[in-house]
Backbone bond lengths (Angstrom), bond angles and torsions (degrees), N, CA, C in turn:
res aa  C-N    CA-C-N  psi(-1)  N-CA   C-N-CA  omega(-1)  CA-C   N-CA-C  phi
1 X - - - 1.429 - - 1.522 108.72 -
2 X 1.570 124.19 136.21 1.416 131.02 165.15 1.564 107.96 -48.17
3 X 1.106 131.85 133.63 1.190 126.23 139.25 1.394 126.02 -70.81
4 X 1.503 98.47 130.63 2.172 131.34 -161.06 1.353 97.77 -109.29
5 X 1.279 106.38 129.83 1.470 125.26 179.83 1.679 89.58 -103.63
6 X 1.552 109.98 124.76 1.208 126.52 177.70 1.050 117.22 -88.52
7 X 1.687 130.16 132.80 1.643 128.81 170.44 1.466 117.72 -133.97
8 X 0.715 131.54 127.58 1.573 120.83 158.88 1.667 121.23 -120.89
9 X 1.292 132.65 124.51 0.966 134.79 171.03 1.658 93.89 94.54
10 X 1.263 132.25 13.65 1.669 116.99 -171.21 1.600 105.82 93.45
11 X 1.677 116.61 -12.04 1.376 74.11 -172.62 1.630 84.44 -138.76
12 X 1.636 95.20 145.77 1.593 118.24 173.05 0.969 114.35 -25.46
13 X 1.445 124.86 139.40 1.372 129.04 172.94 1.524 120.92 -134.31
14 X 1.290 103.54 -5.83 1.459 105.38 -176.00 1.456 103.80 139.77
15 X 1.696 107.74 165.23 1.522 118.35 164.67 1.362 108.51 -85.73
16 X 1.515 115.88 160.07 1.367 108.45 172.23 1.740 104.99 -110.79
17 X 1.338 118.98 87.30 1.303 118.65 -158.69 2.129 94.83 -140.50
18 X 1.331 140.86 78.02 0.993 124.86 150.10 1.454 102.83 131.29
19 X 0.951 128.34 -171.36 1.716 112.45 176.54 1.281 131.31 -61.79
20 X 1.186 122.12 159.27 1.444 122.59 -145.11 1.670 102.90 -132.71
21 X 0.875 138.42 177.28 1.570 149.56 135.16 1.476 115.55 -167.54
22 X 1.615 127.50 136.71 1.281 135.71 -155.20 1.112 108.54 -85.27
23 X 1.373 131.71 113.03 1.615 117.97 170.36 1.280 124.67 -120.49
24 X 1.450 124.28 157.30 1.851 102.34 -161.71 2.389 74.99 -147.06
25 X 1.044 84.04 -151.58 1.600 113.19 167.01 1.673 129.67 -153.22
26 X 1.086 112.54 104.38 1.435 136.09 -164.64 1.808 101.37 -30.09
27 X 1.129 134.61 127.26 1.502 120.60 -162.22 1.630 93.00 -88.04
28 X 1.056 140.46 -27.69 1.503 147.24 -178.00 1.517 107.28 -41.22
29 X 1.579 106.16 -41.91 1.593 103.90 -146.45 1.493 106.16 -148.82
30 X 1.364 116.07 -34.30 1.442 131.48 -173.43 1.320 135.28 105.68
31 X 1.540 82.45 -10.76 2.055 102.90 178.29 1.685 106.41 -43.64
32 X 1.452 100.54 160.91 1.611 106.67 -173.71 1.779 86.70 -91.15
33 X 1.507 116.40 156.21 1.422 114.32 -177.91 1.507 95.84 -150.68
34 X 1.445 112.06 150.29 2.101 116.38 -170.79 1.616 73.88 -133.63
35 X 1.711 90.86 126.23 1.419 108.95 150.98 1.449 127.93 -52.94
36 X 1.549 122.58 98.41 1.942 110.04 -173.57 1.418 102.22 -82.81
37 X 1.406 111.23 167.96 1.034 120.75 137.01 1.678 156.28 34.62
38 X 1.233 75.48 -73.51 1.688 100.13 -178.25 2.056 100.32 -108.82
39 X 1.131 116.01 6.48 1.532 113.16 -174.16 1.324 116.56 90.68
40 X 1.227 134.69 -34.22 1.444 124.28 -166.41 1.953 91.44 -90.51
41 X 1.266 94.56 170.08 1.402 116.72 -158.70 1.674 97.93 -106.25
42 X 1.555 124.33 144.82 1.335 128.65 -128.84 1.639 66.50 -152.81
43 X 2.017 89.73 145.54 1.591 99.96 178.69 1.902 99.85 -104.17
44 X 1.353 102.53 -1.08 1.602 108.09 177.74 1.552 110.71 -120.72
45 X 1.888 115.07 139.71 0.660 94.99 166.05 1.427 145.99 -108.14
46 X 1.167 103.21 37.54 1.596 120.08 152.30 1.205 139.26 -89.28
47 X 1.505 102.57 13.93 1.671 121.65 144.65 1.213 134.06 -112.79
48 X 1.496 104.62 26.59 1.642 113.72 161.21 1.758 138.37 -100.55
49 X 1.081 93.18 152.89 1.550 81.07 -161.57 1.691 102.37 -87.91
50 X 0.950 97.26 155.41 1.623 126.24 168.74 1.191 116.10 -82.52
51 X 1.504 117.34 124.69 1.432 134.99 163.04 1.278 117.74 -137.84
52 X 2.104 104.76 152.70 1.184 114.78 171.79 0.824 124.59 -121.71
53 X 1.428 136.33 149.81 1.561 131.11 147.03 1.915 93.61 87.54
54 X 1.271 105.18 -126.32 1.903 111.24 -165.97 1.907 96.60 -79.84
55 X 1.270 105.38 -20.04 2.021 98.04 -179.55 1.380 101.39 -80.43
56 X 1.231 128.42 -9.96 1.241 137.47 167.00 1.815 116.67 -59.93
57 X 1.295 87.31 -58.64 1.261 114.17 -176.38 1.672 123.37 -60.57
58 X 1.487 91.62 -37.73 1.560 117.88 176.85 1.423 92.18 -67.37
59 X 1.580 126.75 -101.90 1.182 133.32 165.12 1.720 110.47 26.05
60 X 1.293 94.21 -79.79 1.585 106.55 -160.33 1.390 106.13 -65.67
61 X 1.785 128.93 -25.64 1.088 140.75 144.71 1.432 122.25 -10.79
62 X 1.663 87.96 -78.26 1.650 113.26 -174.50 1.801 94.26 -53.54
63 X 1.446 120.49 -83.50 1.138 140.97 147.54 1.743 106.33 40.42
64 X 1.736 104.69 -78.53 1.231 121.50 -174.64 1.386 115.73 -73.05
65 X 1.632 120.31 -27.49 1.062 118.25 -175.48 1.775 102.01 -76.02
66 X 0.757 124.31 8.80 1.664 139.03 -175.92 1.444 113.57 -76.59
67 X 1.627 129.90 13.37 1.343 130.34 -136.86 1.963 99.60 -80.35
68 X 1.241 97.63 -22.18 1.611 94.83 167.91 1.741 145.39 -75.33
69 X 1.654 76.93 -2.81 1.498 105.88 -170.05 1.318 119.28 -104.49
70 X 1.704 106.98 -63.43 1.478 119.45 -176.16 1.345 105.22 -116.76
71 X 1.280 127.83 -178.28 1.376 132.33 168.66 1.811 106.21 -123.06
72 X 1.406 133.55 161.60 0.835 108.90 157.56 1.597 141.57 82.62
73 X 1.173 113.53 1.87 1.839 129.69 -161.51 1.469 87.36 -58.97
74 X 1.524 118.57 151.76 1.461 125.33 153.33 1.835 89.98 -152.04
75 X 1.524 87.52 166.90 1.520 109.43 166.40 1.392 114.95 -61.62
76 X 1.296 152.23 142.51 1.192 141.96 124.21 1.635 129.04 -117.03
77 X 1.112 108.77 146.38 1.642 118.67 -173.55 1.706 106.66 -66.64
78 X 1.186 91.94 120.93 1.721 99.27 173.77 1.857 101.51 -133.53
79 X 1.278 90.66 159.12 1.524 98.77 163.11 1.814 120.21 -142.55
80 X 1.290 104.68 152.42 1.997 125.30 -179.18 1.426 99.69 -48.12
81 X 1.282 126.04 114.54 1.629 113.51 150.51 0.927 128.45 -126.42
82 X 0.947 150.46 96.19 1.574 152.97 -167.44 1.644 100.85 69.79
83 X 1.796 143.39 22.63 0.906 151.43 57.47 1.029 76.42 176.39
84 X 1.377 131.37 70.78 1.598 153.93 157.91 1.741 101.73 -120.17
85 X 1.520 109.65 137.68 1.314 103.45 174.09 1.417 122.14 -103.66
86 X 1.249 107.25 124.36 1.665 131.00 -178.51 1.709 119.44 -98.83
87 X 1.364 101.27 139.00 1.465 113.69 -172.53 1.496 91.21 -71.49
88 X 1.453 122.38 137.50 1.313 153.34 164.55 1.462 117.48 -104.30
89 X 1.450 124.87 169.55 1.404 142.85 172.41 1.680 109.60 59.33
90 X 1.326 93.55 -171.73 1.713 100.62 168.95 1.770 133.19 -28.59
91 X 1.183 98.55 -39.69 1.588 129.12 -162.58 2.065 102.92 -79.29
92 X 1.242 111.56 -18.99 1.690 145.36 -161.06 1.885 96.05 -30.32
93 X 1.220 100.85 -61.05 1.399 123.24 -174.60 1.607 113.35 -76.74
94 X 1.032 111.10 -67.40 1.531 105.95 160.06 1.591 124.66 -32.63
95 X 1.156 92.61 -66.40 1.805 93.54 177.61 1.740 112.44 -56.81
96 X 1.054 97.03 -55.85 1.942 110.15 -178.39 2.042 101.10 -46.98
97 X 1.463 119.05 -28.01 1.263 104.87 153.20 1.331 117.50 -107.14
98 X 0.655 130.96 7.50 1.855 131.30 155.24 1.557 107.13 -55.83
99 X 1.297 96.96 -62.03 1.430 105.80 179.77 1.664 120.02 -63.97
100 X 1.610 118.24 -36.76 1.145 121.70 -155.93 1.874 99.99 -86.41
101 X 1.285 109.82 -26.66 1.923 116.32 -165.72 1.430 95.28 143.64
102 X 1.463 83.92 -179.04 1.886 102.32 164.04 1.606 97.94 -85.80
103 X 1.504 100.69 169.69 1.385 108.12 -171.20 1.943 109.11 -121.20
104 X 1.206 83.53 51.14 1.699 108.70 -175.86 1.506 102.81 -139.31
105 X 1.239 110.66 121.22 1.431 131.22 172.74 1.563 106.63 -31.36
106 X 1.388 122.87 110.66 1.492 120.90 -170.46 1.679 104.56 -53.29
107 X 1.067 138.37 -9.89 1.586 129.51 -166.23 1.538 93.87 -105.40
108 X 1.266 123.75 20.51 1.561 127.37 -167.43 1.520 84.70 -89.56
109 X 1.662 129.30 142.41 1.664 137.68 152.23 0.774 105.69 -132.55
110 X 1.366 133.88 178.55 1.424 161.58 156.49 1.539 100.79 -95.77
111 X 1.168 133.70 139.09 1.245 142.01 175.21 1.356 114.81 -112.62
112 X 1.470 126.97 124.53 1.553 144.72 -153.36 1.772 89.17 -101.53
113 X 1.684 106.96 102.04 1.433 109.57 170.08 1.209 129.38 -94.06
């Protein structure tokens, strides 16, 4: 297969080269969300489905047309491990807190003076 430089809206989104899982941000609230399976959008990402190659491509399709839902969908590289899905490539750390929370003590606010 060629390797496909992914875009939506003008702007880069990724290669389409190896496993996949869809991620956007829930427009309601900001939560990180993985496209599963079945279409609806999952607040974990070990309920997203995996795609390759053109289902990848499809996916992220569907994905964007989602504009009431999520904001934002792109590809990211994940990989199978012990047959839980794990953030892969460059992106490894980023995603692993996307997925995990913010990395600020949940009782952390901003106070409206």
């Amino acid at each position: 297969m060629t390797e496909k430089k992914i875009s939506i809206g003008g702007v880069k989104k990724g290669r389409n080269e190896g496993l996949k899982a869809i991620t956007a941000n829930r427009i309601t609230d900001g939560v990180p969300v993985w496209l599963a399976g079945d279409g609806r959008w999952a607040e974990l990402l070990s309920d997203a489905a995996v795609y390759e190659g053109d289902r990848a491509i499809s996916a992220l399709e569907f994905a964007s047309q989602q504009e009431a839902m999520v904001v934002g969908p792109y590809l990211m590289d994940v990989s199978m491990e012990n047959g839980s899905v794990q953030p892969s490539g460059r992106t490894t750390l980023r995603e692993a807190i996307r997925d995990a929370g913010p990395t600020i003590p949940s009782d952390y606010s901003m106070s409206v003076v």
